[in-house]
PyMOL Python script that loads the backbone (N, CA, C, O; Angstrom):
from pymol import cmd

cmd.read_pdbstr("""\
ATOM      1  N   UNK A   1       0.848  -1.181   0.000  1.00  0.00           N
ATOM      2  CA  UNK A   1       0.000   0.000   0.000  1.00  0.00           C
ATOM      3  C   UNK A   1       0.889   1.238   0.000  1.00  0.00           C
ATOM      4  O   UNK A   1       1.777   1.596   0.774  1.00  0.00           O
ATOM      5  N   UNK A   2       0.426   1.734  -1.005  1.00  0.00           N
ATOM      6  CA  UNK A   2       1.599   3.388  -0.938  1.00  0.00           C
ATOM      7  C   UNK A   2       0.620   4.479  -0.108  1.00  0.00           C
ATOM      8  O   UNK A   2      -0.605   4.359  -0.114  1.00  0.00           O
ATOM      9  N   UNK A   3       1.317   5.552   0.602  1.00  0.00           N
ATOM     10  CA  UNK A   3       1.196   6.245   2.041  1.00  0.00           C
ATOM     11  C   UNK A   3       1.674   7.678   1.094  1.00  0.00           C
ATOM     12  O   UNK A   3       2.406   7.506   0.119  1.00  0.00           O
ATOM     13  N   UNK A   4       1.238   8.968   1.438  1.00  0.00           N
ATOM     14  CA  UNK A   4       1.170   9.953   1.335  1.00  0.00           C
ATOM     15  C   UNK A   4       1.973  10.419   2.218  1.00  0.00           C
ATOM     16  O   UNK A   4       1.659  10.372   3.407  1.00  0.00           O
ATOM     17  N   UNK A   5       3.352  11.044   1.738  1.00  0.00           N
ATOM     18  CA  UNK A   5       3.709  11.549   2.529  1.00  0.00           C
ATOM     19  C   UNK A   5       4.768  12.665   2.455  1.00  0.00           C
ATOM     20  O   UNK A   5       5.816  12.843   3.075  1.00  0.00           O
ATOM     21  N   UNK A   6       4.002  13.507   1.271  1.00  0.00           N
ATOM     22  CA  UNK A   6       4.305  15.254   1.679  1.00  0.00           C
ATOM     23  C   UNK A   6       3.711  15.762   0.344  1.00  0.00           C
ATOM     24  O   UNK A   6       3.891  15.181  -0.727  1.00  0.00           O
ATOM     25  N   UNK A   7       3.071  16.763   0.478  1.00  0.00           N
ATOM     26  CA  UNK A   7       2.027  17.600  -0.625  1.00  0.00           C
ATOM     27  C   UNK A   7       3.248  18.888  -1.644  1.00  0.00           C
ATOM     28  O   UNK A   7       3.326  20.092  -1.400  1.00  0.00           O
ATOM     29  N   UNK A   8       3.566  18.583  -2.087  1.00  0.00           N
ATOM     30  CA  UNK A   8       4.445  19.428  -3.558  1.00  0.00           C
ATOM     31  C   UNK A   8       3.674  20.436  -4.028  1.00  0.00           C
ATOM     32  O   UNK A   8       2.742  20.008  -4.708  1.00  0.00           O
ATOM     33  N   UNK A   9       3.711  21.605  -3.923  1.00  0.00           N
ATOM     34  CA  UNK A   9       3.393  23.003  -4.306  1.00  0.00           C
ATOM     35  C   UNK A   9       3.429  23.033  -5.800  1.00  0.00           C
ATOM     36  O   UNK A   9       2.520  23.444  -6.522  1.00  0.00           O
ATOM     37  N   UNK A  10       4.648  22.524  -6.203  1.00  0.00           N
ATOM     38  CA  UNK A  10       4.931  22.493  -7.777  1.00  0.00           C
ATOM     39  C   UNK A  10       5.381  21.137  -8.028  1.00  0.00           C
ATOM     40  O   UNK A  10       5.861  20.354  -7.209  1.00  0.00           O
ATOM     41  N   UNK A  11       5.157  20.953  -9.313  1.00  0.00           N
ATOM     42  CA  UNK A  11       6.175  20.169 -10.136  1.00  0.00           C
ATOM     43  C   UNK A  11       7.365  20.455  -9.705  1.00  0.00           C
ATOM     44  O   UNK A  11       7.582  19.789  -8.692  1.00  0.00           O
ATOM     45  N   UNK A  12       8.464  21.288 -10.049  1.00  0.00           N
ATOM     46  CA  UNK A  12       9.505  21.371 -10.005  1.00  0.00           C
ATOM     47  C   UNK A  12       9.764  20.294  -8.302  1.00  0.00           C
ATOM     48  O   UNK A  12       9.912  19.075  -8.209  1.00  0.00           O
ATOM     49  N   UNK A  13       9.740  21.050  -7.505  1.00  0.00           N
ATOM     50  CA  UNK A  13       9.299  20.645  -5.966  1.00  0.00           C
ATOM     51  C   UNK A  13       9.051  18.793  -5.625  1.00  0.00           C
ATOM     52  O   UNK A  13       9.536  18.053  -4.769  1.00  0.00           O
ATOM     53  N   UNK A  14       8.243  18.599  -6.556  1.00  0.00           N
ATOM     54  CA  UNK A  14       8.032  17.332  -6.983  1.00  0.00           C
ATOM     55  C   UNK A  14       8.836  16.365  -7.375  1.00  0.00           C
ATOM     56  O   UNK A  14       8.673  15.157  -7.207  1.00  0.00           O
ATOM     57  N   UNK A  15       9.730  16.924  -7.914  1.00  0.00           N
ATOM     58  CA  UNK A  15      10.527  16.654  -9.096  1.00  0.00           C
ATOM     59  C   UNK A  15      12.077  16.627  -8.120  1.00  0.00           C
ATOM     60  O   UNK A  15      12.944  15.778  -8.325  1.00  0.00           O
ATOM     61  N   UNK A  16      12.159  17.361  -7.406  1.00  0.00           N
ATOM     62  CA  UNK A  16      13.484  17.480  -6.257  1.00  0.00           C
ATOM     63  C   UNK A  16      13.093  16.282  -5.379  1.00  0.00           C
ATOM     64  O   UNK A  16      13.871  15.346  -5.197  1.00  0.00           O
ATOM     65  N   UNK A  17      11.998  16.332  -4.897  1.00  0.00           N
ATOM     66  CA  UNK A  17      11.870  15.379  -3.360  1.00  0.00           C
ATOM     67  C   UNK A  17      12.018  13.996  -4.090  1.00  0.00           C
ATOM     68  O   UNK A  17      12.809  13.177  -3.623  1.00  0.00           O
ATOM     69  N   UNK A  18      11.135  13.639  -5.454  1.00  0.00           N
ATOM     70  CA  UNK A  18      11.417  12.244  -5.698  1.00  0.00           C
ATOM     71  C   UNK A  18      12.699  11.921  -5.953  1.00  0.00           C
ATOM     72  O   UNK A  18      12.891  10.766  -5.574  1.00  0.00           O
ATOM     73  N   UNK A  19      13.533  12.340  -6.354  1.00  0.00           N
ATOM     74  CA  UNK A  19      14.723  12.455  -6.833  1.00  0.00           C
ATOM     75  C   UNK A  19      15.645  11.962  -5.666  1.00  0.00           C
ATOM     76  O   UNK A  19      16.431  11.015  -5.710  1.00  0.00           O
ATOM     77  N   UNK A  20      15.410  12.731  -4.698  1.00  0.00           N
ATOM     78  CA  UNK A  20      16.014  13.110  -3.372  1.00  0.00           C
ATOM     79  C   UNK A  20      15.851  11.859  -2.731  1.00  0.00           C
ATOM     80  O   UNK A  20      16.903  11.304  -2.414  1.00  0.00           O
ATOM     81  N   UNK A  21      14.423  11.075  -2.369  1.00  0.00           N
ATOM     82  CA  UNK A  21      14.237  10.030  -1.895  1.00  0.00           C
ATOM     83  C   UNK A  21      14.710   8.650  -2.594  1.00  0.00           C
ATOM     84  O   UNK A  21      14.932   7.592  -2.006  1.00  0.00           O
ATOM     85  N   UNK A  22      14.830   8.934  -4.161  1.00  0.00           N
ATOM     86  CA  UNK A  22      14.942   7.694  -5.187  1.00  0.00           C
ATOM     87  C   UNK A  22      16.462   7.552  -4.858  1.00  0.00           C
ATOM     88  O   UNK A  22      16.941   6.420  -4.801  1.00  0.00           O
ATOM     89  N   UNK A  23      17.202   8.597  -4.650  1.00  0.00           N
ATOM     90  CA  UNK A  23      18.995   8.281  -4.339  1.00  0.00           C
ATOM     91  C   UNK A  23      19.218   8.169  -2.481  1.00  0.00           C
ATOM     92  O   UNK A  23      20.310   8.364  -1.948  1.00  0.00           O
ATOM     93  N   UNK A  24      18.337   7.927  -1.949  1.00  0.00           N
ATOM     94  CA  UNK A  24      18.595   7.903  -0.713  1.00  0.00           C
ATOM     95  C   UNK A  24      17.986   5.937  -0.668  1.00  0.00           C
ATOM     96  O   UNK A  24      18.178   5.124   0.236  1.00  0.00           O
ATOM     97  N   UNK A  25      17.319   5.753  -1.884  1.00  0.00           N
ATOM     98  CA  UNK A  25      17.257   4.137  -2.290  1.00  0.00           C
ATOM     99  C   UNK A  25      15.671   3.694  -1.716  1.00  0.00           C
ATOM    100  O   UNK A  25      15.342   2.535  -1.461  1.00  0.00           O
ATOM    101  N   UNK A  26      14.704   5.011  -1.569  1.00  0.00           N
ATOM    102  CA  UNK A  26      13.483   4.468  -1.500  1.00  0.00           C
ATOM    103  C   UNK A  26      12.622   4.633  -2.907  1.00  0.00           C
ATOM    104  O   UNK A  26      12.742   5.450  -3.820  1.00  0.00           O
ATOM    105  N   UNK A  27      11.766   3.603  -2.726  1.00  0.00           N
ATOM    106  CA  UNK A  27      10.384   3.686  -3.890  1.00  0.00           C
ATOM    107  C   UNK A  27       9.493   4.574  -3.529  1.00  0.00           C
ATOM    108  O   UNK A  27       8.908   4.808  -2.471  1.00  0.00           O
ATOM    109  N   UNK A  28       9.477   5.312  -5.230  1.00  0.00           N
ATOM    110  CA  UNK A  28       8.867   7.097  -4.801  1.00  0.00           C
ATOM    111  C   UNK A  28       7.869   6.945  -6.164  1.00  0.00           C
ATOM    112  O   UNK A  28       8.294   6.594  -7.265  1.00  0.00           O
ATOM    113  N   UNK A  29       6.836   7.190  -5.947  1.00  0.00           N
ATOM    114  CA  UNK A  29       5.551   7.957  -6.992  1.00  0.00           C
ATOM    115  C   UNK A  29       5.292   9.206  -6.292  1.00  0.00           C
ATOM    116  O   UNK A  29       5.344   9.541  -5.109  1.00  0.00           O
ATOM    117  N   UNK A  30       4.845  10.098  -7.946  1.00  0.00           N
ATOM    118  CA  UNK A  30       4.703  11.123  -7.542  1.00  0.00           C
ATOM    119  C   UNK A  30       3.770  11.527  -8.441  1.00  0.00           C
ATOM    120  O   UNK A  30       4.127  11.777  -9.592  1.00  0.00           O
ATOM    121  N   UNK A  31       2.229  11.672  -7.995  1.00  0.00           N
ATOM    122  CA  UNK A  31       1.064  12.099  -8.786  1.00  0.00           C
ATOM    123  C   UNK A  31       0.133  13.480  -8.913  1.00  0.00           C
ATOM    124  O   UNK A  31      -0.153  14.017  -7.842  1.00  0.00           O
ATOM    125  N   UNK A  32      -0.371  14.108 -10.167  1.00  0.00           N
ATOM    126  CA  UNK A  32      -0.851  15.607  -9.747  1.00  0.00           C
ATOM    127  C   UNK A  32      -2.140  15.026  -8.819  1.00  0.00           C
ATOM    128  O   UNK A  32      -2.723  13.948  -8.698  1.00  0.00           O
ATOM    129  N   UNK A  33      -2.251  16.574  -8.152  1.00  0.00           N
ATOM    130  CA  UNK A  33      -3.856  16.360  -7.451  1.00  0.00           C
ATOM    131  C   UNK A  33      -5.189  16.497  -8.053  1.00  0.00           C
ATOM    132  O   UNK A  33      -6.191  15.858  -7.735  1.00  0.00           O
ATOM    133  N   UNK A  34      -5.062  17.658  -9.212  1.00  0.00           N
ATOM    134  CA  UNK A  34      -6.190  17.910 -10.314  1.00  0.00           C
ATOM    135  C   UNK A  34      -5.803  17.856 -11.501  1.00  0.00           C
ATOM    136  O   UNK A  34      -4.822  18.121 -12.197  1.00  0.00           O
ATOM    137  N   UNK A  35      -7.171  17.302 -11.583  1.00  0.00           N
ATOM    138  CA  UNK A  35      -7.175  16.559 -13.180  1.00  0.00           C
ATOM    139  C   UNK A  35      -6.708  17.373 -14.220  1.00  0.00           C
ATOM    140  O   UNK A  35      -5.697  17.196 -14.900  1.00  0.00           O
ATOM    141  N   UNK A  36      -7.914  18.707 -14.316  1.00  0.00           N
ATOM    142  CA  UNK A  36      -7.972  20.023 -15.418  1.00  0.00           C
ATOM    143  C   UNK A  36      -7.211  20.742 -15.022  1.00  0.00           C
ATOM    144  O   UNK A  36      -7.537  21.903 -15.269  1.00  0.00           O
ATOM    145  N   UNK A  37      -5.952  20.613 -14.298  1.00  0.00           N
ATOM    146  CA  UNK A  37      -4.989  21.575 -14.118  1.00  0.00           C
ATOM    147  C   UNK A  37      -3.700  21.360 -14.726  1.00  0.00           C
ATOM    148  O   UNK A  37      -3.129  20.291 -14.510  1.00  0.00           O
ATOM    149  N   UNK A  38      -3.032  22.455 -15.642  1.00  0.00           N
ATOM    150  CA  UNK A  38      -1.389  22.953 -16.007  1.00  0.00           C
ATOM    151  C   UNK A  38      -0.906  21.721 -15.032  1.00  0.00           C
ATOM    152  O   UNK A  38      -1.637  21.260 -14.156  1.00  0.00           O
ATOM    153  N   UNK A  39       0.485  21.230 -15.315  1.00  0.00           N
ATOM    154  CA  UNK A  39       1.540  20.673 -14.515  1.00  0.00           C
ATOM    155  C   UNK A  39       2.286  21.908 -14.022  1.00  0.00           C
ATOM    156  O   UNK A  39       3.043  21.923 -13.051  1.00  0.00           O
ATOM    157  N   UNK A  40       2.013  22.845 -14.734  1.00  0.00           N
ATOM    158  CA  UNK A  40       2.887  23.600 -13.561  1.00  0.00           C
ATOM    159  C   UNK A  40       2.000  24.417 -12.434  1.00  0.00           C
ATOM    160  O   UNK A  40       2.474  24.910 -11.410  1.00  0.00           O
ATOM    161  N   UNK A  41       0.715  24.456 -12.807  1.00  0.00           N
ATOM    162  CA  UNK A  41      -0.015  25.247 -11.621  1.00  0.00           C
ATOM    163  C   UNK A  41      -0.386  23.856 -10.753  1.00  0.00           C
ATOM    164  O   UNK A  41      -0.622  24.363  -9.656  1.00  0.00           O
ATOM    165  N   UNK A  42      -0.540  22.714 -10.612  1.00  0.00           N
ATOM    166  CA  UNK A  42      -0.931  21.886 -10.095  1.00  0.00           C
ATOM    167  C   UNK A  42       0.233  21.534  -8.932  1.00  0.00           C
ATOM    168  O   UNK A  42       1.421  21.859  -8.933  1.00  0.00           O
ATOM    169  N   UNK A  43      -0.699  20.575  -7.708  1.00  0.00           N
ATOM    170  CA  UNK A  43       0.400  20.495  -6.583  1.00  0.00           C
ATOM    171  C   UNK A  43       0.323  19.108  -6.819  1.00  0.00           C
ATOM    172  O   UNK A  43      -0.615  18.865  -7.578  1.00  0.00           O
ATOM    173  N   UNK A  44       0.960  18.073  -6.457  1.00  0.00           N
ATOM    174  CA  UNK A  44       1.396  16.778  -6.201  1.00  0.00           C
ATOM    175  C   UNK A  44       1.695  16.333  -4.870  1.00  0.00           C
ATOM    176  O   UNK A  44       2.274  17.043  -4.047  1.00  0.00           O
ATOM    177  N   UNK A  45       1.171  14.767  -4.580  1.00  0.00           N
ATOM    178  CA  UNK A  45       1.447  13.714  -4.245  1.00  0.00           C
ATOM    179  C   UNK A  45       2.380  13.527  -4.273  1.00  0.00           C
ATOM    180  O   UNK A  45       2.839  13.616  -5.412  1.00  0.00           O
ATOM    181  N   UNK A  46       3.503  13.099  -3.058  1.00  0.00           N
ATOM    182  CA  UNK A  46       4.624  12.225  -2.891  1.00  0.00           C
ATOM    183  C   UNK A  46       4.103  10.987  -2.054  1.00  0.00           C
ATOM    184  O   UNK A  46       3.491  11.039  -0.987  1.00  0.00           O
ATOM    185  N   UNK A  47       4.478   9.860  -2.769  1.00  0.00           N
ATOM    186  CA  UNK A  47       4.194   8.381  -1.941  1.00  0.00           C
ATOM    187  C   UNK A  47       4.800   7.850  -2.567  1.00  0.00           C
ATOM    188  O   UNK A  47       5.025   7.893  -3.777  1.00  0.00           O
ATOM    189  N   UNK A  48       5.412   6.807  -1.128  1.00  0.00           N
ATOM    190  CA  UNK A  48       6.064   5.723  -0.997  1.00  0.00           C
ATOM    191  C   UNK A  48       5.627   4.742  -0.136  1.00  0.00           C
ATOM    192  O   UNK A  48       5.007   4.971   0.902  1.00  0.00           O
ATOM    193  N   UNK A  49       6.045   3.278  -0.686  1.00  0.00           N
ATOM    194  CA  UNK A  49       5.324   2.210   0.674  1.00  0.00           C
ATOM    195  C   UNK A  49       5.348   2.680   1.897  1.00  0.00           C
ATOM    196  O   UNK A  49       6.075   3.435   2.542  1.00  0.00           O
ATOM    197  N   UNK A  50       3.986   1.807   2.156  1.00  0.00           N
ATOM    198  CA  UNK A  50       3.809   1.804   3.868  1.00  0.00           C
ATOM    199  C   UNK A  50       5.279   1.620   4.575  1.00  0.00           C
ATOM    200  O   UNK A  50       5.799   2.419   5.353  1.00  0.00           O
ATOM    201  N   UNK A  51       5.826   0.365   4.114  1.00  0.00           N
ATOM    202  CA  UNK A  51       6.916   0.449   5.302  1.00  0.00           C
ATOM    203  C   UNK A  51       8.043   1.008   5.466  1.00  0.00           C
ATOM    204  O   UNK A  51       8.867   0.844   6.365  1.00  0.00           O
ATOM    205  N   UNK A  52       8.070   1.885   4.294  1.00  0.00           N
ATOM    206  CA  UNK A  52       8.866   2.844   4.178  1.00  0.00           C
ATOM    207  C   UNK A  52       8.545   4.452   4.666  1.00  0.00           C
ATOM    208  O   UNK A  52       9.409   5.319   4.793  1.00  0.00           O
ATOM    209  N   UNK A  53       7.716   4.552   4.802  1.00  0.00           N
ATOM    210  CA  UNK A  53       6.469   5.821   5.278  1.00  0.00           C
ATOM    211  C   UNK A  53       7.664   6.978   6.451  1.00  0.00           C
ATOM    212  O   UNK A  53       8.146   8.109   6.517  1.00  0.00           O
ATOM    213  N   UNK A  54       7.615   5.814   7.083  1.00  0.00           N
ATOM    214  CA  UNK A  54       8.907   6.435   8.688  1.00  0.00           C
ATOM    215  C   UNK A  54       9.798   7.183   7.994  1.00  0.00           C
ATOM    216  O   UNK A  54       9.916   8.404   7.882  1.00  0.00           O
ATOM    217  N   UNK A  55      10.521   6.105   7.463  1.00  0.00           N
ATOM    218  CA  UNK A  55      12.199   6.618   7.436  1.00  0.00           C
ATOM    219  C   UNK A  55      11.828   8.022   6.220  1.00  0.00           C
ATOM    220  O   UNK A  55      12.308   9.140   6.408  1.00  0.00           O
ATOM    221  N   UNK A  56      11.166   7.792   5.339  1.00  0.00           N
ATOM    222  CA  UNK A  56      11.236   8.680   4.209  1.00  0.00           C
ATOM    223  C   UNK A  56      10.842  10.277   4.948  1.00  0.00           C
ATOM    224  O   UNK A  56      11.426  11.329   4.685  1.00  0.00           O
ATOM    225  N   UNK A  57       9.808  10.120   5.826  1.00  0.00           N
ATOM    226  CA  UNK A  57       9.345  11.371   6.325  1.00  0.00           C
ATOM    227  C   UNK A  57      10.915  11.777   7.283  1.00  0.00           C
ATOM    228  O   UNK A  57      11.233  12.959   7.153  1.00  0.00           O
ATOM    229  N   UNK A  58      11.579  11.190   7.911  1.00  0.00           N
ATOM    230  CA  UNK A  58      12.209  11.383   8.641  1.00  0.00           C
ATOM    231  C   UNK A  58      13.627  11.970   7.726  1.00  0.00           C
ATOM    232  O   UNK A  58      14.394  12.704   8.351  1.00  0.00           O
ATOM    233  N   UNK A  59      13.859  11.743   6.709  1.00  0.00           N
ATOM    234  CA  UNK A  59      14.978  12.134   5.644  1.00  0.00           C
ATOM    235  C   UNK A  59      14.263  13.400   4.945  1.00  0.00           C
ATOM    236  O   UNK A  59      14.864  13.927   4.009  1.00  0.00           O
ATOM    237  N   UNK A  60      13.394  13.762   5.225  1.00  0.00           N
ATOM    238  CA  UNK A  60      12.715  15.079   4.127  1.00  0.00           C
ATOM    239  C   UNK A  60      12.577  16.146   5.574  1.00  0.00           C
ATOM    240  O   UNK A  60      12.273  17.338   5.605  1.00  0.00           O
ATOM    241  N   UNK A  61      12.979  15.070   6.881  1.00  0.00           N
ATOM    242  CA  UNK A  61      12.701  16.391   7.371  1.00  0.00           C
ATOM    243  C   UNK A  61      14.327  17.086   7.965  1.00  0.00           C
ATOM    244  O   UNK A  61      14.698  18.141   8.478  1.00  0.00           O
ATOM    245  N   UNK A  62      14.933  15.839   7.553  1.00  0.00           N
ATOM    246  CA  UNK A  62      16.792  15.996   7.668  1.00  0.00           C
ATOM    247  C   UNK A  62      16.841  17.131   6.995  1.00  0.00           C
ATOM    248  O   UNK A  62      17.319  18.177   7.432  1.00  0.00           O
ATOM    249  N   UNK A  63      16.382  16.979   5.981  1.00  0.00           N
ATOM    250  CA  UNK A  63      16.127  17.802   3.993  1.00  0.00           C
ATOM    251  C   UNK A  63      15.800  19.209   4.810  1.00  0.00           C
ATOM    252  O   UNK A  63      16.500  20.214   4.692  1.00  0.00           O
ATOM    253  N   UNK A  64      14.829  19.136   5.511  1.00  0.00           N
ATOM    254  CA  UNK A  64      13.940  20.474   5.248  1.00  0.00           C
ATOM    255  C   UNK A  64      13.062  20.812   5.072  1.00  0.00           C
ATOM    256  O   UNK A  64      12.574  21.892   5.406  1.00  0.00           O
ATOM    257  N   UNK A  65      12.369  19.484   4.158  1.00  0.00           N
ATOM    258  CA  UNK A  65      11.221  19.813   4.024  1.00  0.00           C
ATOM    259  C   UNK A  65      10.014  19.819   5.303  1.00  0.00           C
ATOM    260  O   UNK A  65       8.860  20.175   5.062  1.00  0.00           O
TER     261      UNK A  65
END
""", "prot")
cmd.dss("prot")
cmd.show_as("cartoon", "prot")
cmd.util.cbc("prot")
cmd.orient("prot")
């Protein structure tokens, strides 16, 4: 089961955190929230497995985010 776990303002944004998590060696999707919306005005979904949920939140917040 993939877990929600941090809301992306932008693409770009989107585009850093998966990145960020995919070289730190977790499994990352990253989906818009609205349908009829630009990719660049639209915010995104970051998820990764449940049992990964912990550690990933805990490295984004190393990050900053």
């Amino acid at each position: 089961m993939w877990i929600v776990i941090y809301m992306a303002q932008s693409e770009d944004t989107a585009k850093d955190i998966q990145s960020m998590l995919t070289d730190e060696g977790f499994l990352v999707k990253s989906r818009p929230i609205y349908k009829n919306v630009s990719d660049q005005d639209n915010c995104y979904e970051i998820l990764v497995p449940q049992s990964e949920a912990y550690e990933a939140r805990c490295i984004l917040v190393d990050k900053g985010y």
